[in-house]
PAMAR-887636 format. One line per field, with one value per residue (C-alpha): residue number from 1; residue in three letters; x, y, z. Coordinates in Angstrom, 3 decimals, padded with zeros to 6 digits, always signed. Layout:
residues N
zase NUM|...
gunu ala|...
X X|...
Y Y|...
Z Z|...
END
This chain:
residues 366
zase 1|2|3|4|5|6|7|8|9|10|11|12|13|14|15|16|17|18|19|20|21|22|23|24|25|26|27|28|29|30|31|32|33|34|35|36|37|38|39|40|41|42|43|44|45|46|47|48|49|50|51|52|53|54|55|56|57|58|59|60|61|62|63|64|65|66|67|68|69|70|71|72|73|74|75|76|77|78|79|80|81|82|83|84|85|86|87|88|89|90|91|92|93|94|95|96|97|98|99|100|101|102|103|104|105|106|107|108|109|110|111|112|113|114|115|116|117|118|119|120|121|122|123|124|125|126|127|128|129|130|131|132|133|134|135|136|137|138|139|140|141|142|143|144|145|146|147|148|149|150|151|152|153|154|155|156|157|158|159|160|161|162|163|164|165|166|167|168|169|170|171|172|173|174|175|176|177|178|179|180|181|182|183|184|185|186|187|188|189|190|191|192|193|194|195|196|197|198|199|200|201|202|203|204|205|206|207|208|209|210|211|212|213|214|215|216|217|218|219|220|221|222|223|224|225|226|227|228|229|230|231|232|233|234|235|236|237|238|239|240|241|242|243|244|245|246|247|248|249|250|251|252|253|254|255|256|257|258|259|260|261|262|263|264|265|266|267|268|269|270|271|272|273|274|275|276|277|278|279|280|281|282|283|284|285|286|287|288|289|290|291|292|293|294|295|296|297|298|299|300|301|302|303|304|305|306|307|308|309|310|311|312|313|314|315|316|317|318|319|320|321|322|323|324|325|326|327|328|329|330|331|332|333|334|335|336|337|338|339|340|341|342|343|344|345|346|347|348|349|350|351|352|353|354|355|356|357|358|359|360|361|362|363|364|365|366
gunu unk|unk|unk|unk|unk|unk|unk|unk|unk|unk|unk|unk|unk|unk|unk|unk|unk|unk|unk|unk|unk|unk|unk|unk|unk|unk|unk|unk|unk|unk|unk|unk|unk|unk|unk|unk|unk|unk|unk|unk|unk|unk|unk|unk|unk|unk|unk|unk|unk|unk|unk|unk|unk|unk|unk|unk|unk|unk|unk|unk|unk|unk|unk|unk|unk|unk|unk|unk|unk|unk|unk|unk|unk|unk|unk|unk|unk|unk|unk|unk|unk|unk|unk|unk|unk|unk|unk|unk|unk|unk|unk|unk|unk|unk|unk|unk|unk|unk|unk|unk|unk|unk|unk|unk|unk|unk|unk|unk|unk|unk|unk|unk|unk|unk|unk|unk|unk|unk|unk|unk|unk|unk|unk|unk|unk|unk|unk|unk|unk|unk|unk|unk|unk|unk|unk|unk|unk|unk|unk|unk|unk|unk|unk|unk|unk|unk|unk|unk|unk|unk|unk|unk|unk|unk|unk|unk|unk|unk|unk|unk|unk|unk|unk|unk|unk|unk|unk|unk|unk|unk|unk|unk|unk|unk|unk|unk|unk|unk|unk|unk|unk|unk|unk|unk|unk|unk|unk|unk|unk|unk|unk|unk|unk|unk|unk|unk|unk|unk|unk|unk|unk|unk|unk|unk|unk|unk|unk|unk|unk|unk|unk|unk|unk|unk|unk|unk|unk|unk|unk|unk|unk|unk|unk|unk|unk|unk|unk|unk|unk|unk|unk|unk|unk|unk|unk|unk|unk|unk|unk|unk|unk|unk|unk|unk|unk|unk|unk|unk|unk|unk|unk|unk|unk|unk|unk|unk|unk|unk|unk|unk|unk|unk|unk|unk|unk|unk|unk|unk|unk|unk|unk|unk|unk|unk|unk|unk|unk|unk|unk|unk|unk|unk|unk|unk|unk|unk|unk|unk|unk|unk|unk|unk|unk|unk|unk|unk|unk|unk|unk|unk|unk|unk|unk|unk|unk|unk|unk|unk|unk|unk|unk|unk|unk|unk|unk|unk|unk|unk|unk|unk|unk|unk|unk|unk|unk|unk|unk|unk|unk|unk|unk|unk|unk|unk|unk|unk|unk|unk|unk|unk|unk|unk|unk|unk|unk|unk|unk|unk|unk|unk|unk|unk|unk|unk|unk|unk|unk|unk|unk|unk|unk|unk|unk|unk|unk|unk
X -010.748|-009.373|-005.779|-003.259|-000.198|+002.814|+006.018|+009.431|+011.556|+015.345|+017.544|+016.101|+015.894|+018.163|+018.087|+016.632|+018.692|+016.390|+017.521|+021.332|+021.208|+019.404|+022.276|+025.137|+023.505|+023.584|+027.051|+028.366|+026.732|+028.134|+031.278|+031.591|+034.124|+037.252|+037.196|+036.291|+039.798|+041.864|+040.479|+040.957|+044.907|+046.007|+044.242|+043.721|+041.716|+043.504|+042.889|+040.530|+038.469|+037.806|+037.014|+034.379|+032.594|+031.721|+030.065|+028.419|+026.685|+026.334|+023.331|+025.005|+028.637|+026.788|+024.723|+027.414|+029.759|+029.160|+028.399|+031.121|+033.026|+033.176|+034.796|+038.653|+040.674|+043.836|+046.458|+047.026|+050.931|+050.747|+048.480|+049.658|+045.876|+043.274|+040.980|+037.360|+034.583|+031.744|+029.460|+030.025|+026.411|+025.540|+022.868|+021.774|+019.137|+017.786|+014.902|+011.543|+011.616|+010.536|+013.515|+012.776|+015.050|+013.009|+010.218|+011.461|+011.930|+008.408|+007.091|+008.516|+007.329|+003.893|+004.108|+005.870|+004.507|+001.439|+000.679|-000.540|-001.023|+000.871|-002.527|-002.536|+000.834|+001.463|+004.096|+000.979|+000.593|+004.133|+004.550|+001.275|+001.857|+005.661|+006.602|+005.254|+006.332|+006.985|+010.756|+013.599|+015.569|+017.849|+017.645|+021.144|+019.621|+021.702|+024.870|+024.170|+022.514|+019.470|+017.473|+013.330|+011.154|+010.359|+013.025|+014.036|+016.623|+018.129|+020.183|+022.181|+023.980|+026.997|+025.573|+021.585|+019.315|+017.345|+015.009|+013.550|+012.628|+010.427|+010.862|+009.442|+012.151|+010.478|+011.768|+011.125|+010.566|+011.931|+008.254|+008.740|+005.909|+007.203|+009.285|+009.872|+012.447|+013.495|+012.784|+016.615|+016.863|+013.383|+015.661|+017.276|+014.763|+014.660|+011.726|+013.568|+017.217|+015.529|+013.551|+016.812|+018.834|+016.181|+016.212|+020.115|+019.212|+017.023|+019.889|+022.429|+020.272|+019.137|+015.292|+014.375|+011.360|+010.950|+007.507|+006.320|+003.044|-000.026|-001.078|-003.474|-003.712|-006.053|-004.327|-001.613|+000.738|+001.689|+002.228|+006.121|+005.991|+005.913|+009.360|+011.075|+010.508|+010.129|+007.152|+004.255|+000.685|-001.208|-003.985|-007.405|-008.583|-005.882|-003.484|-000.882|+001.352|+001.028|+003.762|+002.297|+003.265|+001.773|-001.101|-001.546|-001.398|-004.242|-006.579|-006.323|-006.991|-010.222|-011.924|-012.098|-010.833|-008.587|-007.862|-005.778|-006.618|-010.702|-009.458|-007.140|-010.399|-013.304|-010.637|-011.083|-009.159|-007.154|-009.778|-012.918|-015.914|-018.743|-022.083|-020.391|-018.099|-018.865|-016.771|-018.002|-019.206|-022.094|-024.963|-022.662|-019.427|-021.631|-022.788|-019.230|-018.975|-021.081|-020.553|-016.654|-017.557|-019.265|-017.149|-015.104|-018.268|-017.980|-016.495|-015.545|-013.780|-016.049|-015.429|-011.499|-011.033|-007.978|-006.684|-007.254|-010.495|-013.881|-016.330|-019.644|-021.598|-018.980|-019.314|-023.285|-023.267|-020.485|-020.949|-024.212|-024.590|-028.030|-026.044|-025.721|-029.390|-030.138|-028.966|-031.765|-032.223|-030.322|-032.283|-032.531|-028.352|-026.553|-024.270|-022.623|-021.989|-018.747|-019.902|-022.851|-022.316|-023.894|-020.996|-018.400|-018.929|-019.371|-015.714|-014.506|-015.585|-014.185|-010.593|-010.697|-012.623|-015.514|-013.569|-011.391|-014.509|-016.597|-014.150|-013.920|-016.811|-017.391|-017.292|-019.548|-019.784|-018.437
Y +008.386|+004.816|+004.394|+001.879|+000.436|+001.701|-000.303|+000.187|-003.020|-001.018|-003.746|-002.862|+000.832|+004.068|+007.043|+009.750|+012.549|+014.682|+012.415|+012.492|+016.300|+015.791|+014.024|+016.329|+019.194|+018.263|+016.558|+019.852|+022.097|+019.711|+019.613|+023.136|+024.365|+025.116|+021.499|+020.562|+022.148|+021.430|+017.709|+017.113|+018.650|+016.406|+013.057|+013.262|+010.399|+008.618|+009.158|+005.506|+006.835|+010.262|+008.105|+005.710|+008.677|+010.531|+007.443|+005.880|+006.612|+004.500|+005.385|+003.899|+005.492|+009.017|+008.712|+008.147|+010.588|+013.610|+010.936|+011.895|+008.378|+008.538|+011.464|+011.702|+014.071|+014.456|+016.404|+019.874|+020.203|+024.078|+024.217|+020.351|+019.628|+017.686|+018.758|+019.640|+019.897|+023.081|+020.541|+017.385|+015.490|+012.210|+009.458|+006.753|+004.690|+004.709|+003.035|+005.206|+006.139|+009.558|+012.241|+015.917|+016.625|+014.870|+016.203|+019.385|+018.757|+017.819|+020.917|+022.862|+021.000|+020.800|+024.386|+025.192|+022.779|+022.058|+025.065|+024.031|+025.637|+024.835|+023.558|+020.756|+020.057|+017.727|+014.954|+012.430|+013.330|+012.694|+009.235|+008.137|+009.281|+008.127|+006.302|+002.498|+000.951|-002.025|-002.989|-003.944|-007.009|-008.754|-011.508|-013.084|-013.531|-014.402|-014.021|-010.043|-008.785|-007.684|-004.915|-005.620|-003.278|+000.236|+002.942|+006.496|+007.263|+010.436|+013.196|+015.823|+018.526|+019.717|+017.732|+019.563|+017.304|+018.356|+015.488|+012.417|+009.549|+007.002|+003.864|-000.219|-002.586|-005.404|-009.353|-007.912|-004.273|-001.196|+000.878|+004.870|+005.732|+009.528|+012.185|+015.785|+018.024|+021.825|+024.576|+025.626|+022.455|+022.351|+024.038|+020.826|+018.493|+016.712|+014.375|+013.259|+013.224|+011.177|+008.452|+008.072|+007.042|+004.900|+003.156|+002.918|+001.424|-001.432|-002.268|-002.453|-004.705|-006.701|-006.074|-006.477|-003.630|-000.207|+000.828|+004.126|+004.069|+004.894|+006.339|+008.102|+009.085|+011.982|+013.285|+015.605|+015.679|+012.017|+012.204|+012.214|+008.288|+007.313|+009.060|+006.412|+003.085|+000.209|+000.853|-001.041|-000.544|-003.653|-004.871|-004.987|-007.604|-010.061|-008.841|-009.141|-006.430|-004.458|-002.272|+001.524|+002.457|+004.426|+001.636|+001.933|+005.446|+005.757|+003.710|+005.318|+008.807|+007.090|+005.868|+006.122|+002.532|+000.205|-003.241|-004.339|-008.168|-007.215|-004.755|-007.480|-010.168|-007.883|-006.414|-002.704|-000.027|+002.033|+005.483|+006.256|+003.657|+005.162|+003.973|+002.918|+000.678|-002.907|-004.934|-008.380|-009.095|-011.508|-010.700|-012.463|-010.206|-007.169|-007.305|-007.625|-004.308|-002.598|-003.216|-002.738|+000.752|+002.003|+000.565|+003.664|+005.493|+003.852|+005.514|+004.422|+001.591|-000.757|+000.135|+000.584|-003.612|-002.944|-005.774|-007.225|-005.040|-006.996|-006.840|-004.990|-008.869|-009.767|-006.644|-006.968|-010.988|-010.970|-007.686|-006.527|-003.173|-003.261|-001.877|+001.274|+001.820|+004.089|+006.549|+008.522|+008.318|+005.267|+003.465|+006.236|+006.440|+004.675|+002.087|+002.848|+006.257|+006.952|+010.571|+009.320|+007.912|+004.386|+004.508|+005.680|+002.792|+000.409|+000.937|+000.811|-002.364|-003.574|-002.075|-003.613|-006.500|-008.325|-008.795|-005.938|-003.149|-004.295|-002.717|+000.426|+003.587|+006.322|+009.696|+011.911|+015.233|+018.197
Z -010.084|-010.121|-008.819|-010.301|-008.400|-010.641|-010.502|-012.290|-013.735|-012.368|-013.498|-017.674|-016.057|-018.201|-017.007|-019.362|-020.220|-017.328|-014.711|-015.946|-015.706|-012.416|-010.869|-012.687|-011.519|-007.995|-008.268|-009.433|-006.751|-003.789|-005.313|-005.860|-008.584|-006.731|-005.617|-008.826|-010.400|-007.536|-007.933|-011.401|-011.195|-007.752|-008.491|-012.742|-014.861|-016.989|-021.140|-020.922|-017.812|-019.180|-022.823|-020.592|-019.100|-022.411|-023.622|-020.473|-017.665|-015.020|-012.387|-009.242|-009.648|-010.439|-007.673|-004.864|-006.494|-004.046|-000.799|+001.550|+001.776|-001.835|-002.431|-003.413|-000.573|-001.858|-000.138|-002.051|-001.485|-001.289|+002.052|+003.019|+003.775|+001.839|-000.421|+000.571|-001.516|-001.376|+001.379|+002.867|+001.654|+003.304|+002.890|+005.696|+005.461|+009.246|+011.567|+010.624|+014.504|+015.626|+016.393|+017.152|+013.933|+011.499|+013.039|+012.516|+009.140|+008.720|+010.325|+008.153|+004.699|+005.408|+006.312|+003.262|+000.796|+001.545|+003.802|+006.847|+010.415|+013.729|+014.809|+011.430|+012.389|+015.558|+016.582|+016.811|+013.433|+012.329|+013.839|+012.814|+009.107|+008.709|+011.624|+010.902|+013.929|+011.969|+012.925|+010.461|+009.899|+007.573|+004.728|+002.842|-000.662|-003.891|-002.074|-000.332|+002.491|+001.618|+004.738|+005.061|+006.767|+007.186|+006.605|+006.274|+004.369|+005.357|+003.416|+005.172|+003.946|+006.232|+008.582|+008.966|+007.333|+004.352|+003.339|+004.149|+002.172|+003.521|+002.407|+002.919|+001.667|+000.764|-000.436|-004.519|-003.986|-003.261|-002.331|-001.911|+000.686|+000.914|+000.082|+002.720|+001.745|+002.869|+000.444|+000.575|-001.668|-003.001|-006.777|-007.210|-007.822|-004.659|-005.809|-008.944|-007.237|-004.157|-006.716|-008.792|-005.525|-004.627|-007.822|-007.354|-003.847|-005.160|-008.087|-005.211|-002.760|-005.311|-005.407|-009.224|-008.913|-007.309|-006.635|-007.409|-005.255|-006.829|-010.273|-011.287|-014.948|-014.768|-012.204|-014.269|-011.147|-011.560|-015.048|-014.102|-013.030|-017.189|-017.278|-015.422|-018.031|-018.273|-016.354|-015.650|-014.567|-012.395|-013.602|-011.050|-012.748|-012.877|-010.538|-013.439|-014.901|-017.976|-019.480|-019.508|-023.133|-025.597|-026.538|-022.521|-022.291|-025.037|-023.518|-020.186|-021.802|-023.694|-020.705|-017.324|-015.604|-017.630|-017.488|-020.130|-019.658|-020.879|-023.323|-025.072|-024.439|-025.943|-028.737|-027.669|-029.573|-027.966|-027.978|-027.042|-028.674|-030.645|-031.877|-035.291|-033.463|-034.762|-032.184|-033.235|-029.620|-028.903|-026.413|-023.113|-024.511|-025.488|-021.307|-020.216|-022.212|-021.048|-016.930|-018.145|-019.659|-016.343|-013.620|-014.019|-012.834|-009.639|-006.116|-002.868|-001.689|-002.902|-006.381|-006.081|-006.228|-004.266|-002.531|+000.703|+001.534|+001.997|-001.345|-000.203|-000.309|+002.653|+004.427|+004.606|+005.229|+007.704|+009.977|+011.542|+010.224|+011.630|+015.281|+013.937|+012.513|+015.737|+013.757|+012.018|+008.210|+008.861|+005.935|+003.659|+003.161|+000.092|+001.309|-001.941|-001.523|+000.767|+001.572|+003.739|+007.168|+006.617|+003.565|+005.961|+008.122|+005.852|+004.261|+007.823|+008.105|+004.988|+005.748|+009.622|+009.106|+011.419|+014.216|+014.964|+013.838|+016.553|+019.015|+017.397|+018.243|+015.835|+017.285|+014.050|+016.349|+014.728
END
């Protein structure tokens, strides 16, 4: 399983016809259709709006359609009060701090969703998982004020709040860390509503990319992240990015780890190679080939070539491993294999680093 940082260009981004029903279909229910008639008979378009709609859709408008600040209130003249639509929906994008309500809101997704216990469920847990602790601040770039750091941003229905985004704004990059949502609005696609606002959020503040997190083609769940395009794959060999199209998409279903950089070098076709396969490769390329070919075979940290972790050389040249051999069959376990405790510690130390894993103890009782 090799995962792939997935990133999405928003300012070349157009919504698919999915994600345009998406946001209707939400717009509509918040709405609701009394307000909907009353709307469209005390505050009407004019014949050139109504035109402009049919034939364009603009992501940023549809998205802050429903937000309460955004929607028209005219006075009906019959009750001489304004307007209200079926809820009053808001969106803030807040400090990823700890409050009992989003902790409540947490509670009840990973009971829901992923079906966990009160005793897998904890506050700890909470601010460890989505609570960074890393602060937020402010940048002026190309003329608007652009927010850095961690985030949630926070939707609320009539006021009770019904999912949480978590977010790290970053100088380029809008990164979506995490989505929780209650069931009572788990029918309007809460994952696809929440990425499309976020998308609308990096367009606004003027980050060029959105990241997607991780993907992982073989895992069918993530399949969704090629609907939002142009989208691009990295590349763990370059650190460059590649555009995950249909030449893309065909090489990652041939073999196990891609890197489009060696495929384009060694002139692989995009399917699986067979014995017949004359490639044209001398003995040095023909090597290449072959360690290419397996490294999808490989597990662990040390074989993920994700950034900013120590290679396995470092780890054995730079920490003394040899202060844990008091543990029996000590010598017998594969450093290689992440399942075994001398693997276990091994990635540790790659992740902390010399320094900081030499103040760390390992507790492996049951």
């Amino acid at each position: 399983m090799i995962c792939i940082w997935v990133s999405l260009d928003v300012v070349s981004y157009k919504p698919t016809r999915d994600h345009r029903t998406t946001i209707n279909s939400w717009n509509t229910f918040v709405l609701g259709r009394d307000y909907r008639l009353k709307a469209a008979r005390l505050c009407p378009r004019t014949r050139q709006e109504k035109h402009w709609r049919r034939n364009h859709f603009d992501l940023c408008t549809a998205i802050h359609e429903t937000e309460s600040p955004c929607v028209p209130k005219p006075i009906d003249p019959r009750v001489r009060e304004p307007i209200k639509p079926a809820y009053r929906f808001d969106v803030s994008l807040e400090p990823d701090i700890f409050t009992e309500e989003k902790y409540a809101l947490f509670e009840h997704y990973q009971y829901h969703v992923h079906e966990e216990g009160p005793d897998q469920v904890s506050r700890k847990g909470f601010k460890r998982f989505l609570c960074s602790g890393v602060g937020q601040t402010q940048r002026i770039h190309n003329g608007r004020r652009q927010e850095l750091g961690s985030y949630h941003q926070c939707y609320r229905l009539d006021g009770r709040l019904v999912a949480i985004g978590v977010l790290d704004l970053l100088p380029e990059c809008v990164s979506s860390v995490y989505l929780i949502y209650h069931q009572d609005v788990k029918e309007w696609s809460f994952g696809k509503l929440s990425a499309l606002r976020e998308i609308s959020l990096a367009i606004e503040g003027n980050y060029p990319y959105y990241y997607m997190g991780y993907y992982i083609h073989s895992c069918i769940k993530m399949r969704y992240k090629n609907q939002y395009k142009p989208t691009y794959l990295l590349d763990l060999e370059t650190y460059s990015w590649n555009p995950l199209d249909a030449d893309h998409l065909a090489r990652l279903s041939a073999r196990k780890y891609v890197s489009m950089s060696l495929e384009r070098q060694l002139r692989l076709p995009p399917r699986s190679l067979t014995p017949a396969d004359n490639l044209g490769l001398d003995d040095e390329e023909l090597t290449q080939l072959r360690k290419y070919l397996q490294s999808g075979e490989i597990v662990g940290a040390f074989g993920s070539l994700m950034p900013g972790l120590m290679t396995l050389d470092e780890v054995q040249n730079e920490v003394n491993l040899d202060g844990w051999k008091g543990l029996r069959q000590w010598y017998t376990w594969n450093i290689m294999d992440p399942s075994s405790p001398k693997g276990v510690i091994a990635e540790l130390a790659a992740a902390l680093g010399p320094a900081l894993v030499r103040q760390f103890v390992l507790d492996f009782s049951p």
